[in-house]
PQR file of N, CA, C, O and H, with PARSE charges and radii, in Angstrom:
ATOM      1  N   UNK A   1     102.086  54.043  74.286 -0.4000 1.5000
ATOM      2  CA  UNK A   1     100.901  53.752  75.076 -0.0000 2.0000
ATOM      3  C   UNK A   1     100.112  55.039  75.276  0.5500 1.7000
ATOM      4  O   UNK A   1     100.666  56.090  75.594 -0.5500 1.4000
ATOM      5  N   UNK A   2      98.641  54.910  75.055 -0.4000 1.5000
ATOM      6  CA  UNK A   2      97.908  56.130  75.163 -0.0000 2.0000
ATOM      7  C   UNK A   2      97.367  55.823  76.728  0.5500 1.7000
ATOM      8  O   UNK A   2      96.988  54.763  77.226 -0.5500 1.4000
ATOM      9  H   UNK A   2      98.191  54.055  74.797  0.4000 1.0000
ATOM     10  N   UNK A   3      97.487  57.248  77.335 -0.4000 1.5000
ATOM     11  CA  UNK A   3      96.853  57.642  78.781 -0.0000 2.0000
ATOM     12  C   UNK A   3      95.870  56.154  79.480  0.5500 1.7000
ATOM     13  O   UNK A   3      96.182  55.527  80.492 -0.5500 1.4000
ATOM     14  H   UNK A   3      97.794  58.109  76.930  0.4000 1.0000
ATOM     15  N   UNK A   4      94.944  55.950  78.793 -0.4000 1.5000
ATOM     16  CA  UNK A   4      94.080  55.293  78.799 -0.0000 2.0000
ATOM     17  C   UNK A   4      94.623  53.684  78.937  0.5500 1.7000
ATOM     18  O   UNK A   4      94.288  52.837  79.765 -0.5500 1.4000
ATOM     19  H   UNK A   4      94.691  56.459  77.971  0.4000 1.0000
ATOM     20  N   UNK A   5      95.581  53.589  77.818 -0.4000 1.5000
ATOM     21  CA  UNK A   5      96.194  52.128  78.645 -0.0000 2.0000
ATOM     22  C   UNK A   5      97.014  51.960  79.205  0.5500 1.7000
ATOM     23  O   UNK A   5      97.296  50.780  79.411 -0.5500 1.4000
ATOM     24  H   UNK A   5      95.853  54.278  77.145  0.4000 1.0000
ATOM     25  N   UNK A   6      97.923  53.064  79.808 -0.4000 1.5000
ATOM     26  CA  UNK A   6      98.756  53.130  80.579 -0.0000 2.0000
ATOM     27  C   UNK A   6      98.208  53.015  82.387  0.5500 1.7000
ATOM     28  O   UNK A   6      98.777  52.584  83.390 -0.5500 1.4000
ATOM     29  H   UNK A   6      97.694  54.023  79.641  0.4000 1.0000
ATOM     30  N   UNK A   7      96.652  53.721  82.119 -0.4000 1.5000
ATOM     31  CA  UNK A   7      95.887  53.660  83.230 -0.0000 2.0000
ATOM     32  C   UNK A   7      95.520  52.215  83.781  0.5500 1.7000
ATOM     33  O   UNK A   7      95.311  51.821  84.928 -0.5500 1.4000
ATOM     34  H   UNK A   7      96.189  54.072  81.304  0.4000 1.0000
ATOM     35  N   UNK A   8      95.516  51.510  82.442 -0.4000 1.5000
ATOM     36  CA  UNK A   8      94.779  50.176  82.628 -0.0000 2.0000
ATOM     37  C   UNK A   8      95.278  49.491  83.071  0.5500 1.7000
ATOM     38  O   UNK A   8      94.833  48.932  84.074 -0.5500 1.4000
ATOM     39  H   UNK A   8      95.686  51.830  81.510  0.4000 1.0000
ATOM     40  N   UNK A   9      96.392  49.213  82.565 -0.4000 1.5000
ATOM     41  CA  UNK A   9      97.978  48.335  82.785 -0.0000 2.0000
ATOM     42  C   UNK A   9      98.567  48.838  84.630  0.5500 1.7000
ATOM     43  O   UNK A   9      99.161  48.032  85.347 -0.5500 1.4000
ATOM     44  H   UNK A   9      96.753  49.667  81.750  0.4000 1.0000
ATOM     45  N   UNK A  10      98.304  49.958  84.975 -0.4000 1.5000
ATOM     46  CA  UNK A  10      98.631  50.207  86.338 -0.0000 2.0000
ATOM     47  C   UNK A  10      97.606  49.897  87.533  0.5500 1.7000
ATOM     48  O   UNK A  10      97.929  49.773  88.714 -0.5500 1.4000
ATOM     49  H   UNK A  10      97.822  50.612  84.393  0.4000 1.0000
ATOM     50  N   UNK A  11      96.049  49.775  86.903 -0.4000 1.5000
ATOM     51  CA  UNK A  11      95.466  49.447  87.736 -0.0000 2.0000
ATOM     52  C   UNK A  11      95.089  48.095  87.752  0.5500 1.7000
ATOM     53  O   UNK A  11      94.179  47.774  88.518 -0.5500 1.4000
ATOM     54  H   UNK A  11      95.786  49.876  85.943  0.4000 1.0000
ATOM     55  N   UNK A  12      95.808  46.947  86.801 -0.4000 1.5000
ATOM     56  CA  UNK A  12      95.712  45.480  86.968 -0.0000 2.0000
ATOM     57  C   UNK A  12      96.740  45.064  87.592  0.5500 1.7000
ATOM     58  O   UNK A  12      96.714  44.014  88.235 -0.5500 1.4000
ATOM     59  H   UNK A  12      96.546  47.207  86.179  0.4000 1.0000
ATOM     60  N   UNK A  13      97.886  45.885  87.489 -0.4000 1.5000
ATOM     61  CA  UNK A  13      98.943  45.599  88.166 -0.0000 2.0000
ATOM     62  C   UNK A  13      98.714  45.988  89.742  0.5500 1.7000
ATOM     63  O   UNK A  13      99.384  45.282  90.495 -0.5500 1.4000
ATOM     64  H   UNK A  13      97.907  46.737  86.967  0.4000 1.0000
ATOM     65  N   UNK A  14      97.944  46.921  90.352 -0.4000 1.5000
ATOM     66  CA  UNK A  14      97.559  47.100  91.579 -0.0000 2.0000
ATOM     67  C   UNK A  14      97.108  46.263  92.132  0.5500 1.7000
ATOM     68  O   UNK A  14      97.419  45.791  93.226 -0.5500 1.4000
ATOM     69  H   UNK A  14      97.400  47.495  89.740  0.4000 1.0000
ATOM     70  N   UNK A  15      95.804  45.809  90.972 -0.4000 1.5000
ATOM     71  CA  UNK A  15      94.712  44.590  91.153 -0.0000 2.0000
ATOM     72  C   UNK A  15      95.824  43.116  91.740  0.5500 1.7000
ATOM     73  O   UNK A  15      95.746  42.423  92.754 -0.5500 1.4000
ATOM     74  H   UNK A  15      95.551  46.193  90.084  0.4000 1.0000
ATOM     75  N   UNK A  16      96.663  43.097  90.737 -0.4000 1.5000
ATOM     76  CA  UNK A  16      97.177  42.088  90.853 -0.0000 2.0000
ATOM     77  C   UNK A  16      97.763  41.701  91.774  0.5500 1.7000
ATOM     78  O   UNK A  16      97.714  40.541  92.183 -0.5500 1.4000
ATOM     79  H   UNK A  16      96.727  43.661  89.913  0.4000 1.0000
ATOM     80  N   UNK A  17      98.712  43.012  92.479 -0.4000 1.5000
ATOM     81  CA  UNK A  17      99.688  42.768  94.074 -0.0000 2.0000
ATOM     82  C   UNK A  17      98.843  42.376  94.728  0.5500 1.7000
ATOM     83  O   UNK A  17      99.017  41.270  95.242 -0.5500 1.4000
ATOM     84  H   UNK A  17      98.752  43.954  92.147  0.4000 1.0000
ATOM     85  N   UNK A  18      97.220  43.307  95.063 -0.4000 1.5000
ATOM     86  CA  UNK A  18      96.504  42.954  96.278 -0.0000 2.0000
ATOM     87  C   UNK A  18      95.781  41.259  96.061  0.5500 1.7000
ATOM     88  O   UNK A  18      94.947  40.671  96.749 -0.5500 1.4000
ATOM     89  H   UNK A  18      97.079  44.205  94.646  0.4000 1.0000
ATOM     90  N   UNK A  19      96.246  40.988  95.265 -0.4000 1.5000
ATOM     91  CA  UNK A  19      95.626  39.564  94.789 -0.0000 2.0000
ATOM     92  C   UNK A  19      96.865  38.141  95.382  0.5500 1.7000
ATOM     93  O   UNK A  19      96.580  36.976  95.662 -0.5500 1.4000
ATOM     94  H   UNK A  19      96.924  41.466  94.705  0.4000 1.0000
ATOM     95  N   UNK A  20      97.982  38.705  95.400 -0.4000 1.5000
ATOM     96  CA  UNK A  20      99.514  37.996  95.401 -0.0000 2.0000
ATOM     97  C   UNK A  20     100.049  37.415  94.192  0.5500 1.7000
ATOM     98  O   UNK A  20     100.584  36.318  94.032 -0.5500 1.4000
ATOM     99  H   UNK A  20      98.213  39.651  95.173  0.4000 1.0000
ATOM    100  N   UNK A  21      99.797  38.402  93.315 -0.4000 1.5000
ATOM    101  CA  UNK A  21     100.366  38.271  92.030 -0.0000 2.0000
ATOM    102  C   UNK A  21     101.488  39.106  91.888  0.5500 1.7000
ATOM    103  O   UNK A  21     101.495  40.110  91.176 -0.5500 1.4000
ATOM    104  H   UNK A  21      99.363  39.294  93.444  0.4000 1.0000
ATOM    105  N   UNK A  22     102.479  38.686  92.589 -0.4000 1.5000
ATOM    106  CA  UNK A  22     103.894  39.847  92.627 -0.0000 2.0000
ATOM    107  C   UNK A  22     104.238  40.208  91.293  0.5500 1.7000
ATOM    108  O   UNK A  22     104.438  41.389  91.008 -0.5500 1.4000
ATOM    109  H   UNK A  22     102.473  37.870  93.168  0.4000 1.0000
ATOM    110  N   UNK A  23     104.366  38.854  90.044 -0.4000 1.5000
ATOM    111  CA  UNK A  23     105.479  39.464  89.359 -0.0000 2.0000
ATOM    112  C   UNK A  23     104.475  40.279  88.198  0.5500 1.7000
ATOM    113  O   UNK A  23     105.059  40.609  87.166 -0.5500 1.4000
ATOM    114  H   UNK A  23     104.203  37.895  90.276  0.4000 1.0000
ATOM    115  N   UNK A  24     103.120  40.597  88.295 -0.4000 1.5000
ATOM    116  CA  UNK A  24     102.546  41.526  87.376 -0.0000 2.0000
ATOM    117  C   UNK A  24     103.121  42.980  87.412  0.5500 1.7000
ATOM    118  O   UNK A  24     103.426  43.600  86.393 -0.5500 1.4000
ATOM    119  H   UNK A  24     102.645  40.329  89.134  0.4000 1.0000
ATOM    120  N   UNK A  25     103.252  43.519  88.832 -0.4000 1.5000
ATOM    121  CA  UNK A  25     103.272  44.826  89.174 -0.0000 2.0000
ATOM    122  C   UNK A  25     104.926  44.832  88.893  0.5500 1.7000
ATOM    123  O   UNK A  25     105.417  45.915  88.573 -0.5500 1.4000
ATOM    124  H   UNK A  25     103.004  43.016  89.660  0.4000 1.0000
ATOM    125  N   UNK A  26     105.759  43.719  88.996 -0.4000 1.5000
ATOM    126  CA  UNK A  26     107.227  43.903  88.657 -0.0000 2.0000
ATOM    127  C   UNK A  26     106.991  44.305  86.968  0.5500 1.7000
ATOM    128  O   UNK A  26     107.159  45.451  86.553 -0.5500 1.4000
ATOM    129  H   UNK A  26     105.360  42.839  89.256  0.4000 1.0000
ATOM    130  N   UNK A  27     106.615  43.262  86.174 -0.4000 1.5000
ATOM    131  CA  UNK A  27     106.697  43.122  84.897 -0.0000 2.0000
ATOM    132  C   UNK A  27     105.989  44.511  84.187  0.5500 1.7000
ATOM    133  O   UNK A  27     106.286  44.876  83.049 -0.5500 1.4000
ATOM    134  H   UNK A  27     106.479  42.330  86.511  0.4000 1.0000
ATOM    135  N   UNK A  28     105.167  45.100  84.912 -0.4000 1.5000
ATOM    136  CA  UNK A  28     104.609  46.417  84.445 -0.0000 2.0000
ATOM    137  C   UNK A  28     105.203  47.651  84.830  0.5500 1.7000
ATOM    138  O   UNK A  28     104.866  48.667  84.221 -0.5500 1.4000
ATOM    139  H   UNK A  28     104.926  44.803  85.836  0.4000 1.0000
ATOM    140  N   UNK A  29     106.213  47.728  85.945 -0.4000 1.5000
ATOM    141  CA  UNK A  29     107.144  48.580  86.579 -0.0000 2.0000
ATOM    142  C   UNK A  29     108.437  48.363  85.232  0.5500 1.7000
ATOM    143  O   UNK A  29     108.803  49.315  84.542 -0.5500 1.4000
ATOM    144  H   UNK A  29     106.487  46.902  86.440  0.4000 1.0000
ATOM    145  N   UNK A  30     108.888  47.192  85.097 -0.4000 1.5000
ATOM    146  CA  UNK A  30     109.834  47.137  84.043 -0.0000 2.0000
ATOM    147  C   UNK A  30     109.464  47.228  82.526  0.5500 1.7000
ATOM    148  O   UNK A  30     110.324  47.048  81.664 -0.5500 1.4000
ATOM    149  H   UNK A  30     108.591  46.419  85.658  0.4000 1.0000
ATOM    150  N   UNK A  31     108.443  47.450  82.290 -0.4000 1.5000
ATOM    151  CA  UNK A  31     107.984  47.604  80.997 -0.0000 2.0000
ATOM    152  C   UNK A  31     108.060  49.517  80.925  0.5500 1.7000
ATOM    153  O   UNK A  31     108.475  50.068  79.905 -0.5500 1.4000
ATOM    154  H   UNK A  31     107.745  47.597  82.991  0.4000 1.0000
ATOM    155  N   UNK A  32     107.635  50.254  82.053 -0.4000 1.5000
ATOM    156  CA  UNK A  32     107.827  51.385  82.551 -0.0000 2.0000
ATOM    157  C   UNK A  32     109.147  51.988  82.270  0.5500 1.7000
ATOM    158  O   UNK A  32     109.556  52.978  81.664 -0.5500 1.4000
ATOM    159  H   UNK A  32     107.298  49.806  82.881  0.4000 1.0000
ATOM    160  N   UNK A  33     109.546  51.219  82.801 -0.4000 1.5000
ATOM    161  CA  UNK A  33     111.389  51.785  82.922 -0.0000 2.0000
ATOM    162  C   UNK A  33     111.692  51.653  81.763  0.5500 1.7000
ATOM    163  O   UNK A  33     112.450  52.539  81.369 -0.5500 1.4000
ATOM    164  H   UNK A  33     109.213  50.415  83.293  0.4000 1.0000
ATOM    165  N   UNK A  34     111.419  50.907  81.028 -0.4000 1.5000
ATOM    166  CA  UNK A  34     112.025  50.393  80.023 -0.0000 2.0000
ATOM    167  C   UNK A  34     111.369  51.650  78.852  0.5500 1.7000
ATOM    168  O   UNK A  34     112.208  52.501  78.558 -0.5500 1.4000
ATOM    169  H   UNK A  34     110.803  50.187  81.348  0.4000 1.0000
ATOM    170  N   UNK A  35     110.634  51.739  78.501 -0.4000 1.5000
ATOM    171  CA  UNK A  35     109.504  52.872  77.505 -0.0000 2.0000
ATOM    172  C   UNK A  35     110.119  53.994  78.308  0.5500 1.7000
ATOM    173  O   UNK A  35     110.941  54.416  77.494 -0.5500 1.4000
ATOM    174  H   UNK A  35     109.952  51.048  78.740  0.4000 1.0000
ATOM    175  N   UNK A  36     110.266  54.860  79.548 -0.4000 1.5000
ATOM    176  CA  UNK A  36     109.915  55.915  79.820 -0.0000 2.0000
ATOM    177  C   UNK A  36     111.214  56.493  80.814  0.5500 1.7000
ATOM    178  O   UNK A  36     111.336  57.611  81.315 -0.5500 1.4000
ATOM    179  H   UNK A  36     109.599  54.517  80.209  0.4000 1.0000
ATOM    180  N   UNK A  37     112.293  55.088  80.919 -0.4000 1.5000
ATOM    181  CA  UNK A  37     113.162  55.587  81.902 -0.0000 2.0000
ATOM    182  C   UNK A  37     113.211  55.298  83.232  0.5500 1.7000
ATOM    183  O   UNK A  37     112.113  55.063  83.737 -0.5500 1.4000
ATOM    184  H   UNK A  37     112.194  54.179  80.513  0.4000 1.0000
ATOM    185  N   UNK A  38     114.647  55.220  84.316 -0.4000 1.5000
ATOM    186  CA  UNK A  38     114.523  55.183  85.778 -0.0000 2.0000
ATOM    187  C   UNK A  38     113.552  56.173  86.807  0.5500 1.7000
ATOM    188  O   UNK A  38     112.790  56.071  87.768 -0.5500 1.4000
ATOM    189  H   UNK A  38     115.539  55.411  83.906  0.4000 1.0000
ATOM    190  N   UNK A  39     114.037  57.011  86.059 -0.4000 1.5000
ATOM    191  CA  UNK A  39     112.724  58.354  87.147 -0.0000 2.0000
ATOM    192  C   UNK A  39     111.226  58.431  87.024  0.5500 1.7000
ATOM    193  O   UNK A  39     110.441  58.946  87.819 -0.5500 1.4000
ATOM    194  H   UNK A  39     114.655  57.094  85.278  0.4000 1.0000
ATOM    195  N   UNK A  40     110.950  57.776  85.791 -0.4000 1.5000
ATOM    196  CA  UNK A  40     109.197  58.154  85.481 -0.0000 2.0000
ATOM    197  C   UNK A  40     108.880  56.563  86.074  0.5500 1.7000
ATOM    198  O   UNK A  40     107.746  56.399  86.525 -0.5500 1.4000
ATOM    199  H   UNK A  40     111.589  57.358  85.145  0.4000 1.0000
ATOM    200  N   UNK A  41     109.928  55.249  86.101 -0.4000 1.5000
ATOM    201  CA  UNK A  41     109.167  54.256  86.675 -0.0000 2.0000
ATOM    202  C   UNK A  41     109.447  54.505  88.151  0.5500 1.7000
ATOM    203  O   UNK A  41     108.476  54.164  88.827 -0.5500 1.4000
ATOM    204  H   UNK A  41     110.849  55.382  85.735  0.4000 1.0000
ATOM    205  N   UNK A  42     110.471  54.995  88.883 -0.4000 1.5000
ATOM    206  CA  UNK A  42     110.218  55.165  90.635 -0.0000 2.0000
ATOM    207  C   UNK A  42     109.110  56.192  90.504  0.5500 1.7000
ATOM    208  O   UNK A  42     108.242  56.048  91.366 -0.5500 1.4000
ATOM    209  H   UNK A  42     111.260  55.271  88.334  0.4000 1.0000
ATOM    210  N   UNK A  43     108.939  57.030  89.793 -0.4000 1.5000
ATOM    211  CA  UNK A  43     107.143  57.793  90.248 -0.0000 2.0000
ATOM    212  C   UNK A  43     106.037  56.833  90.303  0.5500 1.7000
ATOM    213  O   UNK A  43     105.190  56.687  91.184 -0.5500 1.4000
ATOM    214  H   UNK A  43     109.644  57.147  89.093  0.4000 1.0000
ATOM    215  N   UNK A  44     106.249  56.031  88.894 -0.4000 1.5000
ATOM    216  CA  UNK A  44     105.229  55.045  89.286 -0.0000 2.0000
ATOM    217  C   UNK A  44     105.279  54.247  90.079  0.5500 1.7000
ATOM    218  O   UNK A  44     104.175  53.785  90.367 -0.5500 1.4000
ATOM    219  H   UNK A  44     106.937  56.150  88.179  0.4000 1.0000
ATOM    220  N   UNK A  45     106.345  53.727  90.754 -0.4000 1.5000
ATOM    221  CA  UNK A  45     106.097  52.734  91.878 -0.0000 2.0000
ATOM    222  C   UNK A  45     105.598  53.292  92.867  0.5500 1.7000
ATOM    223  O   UNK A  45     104.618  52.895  93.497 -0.5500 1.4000
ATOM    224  H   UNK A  45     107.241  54.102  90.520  0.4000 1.0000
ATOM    225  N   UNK A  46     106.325  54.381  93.096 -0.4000 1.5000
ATOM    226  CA  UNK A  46     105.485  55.309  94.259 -0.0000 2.0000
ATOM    227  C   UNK A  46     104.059  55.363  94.385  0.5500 1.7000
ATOM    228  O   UNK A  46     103.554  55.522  95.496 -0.5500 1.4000
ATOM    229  H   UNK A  46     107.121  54.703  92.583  0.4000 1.0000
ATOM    230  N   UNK A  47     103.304  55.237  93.267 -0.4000 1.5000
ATOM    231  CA  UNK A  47     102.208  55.735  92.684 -0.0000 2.0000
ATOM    232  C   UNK A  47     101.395  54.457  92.952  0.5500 1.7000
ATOM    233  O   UNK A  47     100.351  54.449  93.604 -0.5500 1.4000
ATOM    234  H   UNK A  47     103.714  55.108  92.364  0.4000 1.0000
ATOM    235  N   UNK A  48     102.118  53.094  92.242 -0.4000 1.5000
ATOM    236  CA  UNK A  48     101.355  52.256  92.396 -0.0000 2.0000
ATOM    237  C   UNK A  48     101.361  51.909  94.114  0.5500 1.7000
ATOM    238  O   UNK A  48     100.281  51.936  94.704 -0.5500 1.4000
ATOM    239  H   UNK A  48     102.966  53.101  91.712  0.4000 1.0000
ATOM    240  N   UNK A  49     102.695  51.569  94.905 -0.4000 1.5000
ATOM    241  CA  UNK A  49     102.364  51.503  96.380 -0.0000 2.0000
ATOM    242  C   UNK A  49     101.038  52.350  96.969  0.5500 1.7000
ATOM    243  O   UNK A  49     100.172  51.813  97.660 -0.5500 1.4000
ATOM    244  H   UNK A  49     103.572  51.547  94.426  0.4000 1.0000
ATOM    245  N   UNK A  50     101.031  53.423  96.673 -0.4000 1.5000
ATOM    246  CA  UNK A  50      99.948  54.366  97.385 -0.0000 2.0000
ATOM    247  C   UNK A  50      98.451  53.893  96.749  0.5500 1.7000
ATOM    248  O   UNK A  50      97.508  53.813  97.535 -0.5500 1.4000
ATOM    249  H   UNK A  50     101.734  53.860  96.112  0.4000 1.0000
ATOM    250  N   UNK A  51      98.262  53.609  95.444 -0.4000 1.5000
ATOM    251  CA  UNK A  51      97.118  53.289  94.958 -0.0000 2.0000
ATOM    252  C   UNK A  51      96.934  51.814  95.612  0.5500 1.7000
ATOM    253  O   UNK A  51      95.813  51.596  96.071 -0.5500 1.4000
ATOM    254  H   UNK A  51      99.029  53.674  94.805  0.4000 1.0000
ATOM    255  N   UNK A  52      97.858  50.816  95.709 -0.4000 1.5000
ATOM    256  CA  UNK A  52      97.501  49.424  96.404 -0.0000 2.0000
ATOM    257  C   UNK A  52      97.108  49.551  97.616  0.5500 1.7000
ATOM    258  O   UNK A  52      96.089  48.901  97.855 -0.5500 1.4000
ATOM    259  H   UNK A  52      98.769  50.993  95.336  0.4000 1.0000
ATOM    260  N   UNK A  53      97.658  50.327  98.750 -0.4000 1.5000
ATOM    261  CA  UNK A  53      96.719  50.813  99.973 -0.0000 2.0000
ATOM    262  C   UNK A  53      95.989  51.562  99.920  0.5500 1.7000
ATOM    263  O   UNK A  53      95.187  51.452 100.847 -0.5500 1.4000
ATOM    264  H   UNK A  53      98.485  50.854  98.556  0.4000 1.0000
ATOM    265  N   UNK A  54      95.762  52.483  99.178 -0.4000 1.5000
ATOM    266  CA  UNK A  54      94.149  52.891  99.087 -0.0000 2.0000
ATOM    267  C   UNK A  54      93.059  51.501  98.450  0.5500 1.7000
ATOM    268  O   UNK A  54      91.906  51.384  98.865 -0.5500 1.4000
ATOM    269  H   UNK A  54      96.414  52.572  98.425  0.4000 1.0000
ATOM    270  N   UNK A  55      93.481  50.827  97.721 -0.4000 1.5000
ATOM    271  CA  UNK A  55      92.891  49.687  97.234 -0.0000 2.0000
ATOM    272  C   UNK A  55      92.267  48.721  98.754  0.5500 1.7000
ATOM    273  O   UNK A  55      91.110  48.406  99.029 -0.5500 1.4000
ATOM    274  H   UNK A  55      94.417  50.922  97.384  0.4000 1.0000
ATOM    275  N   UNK A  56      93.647  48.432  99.567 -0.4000 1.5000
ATOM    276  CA  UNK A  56      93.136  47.916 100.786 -0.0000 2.0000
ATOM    277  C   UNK A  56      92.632  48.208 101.801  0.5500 1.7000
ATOM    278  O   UNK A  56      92.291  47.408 102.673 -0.5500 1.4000
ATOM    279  H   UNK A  56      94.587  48.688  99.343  0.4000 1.0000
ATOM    280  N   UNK A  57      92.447  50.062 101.852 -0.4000 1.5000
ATOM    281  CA  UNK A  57      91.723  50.578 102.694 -0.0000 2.0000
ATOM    282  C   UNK A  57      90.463  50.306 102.248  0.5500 1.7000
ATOM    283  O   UNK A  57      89.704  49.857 103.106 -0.5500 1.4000
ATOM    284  H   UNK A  57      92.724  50.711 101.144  0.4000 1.0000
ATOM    285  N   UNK A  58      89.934  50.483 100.912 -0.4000 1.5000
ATOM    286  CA  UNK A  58      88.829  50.580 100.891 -0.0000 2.0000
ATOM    287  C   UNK A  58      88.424  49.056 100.878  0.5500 1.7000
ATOM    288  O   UNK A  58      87.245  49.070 100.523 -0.5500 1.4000
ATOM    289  H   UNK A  58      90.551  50.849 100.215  0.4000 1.0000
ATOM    290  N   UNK A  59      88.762  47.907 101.061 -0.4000 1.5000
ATOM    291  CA  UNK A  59      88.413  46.375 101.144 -0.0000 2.0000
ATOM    292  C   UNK A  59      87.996  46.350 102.125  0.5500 1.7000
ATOM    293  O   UNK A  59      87.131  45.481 102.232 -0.5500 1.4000
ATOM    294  H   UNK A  59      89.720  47.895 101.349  0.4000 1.0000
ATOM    295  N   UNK A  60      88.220  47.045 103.204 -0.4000 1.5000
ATOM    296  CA  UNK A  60      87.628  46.810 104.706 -0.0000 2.0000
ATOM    297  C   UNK A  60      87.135  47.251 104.663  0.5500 1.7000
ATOM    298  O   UNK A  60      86.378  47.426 105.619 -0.5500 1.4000
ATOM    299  H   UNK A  60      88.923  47.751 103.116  0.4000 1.0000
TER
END
């Protein structure tokens, strides 16, 4: 995956939690782990939690 769709794929999966689409952000966390390993997908979860509340800060 190049930068660019790795970006994409994390910010539909953001899109998607704040929407109540749980199992996108699962299925893109395990596609993560799976390509890149346990440690680079808990960064990204980290990553995506913090980007989904900035997502809902800025909704209000």
């Amino acid at each position: 995956m190049d930068p660019n769709e790795c970006w994409r794929r994390f910010e539909e999966a953001a899109r998607a939690a704040l929407a109540g689409i749980g199992s996108v952000p699962r299925a893109y966390l395990a596609a993560v782990r799976r390509r890149f390993g346990d440690e680079i997908a808990a960064r990204q979860e980290k990553e995506l939690r913090a980007y989904i509340a900035h997502l809902r800060e800025k909704g209000k």
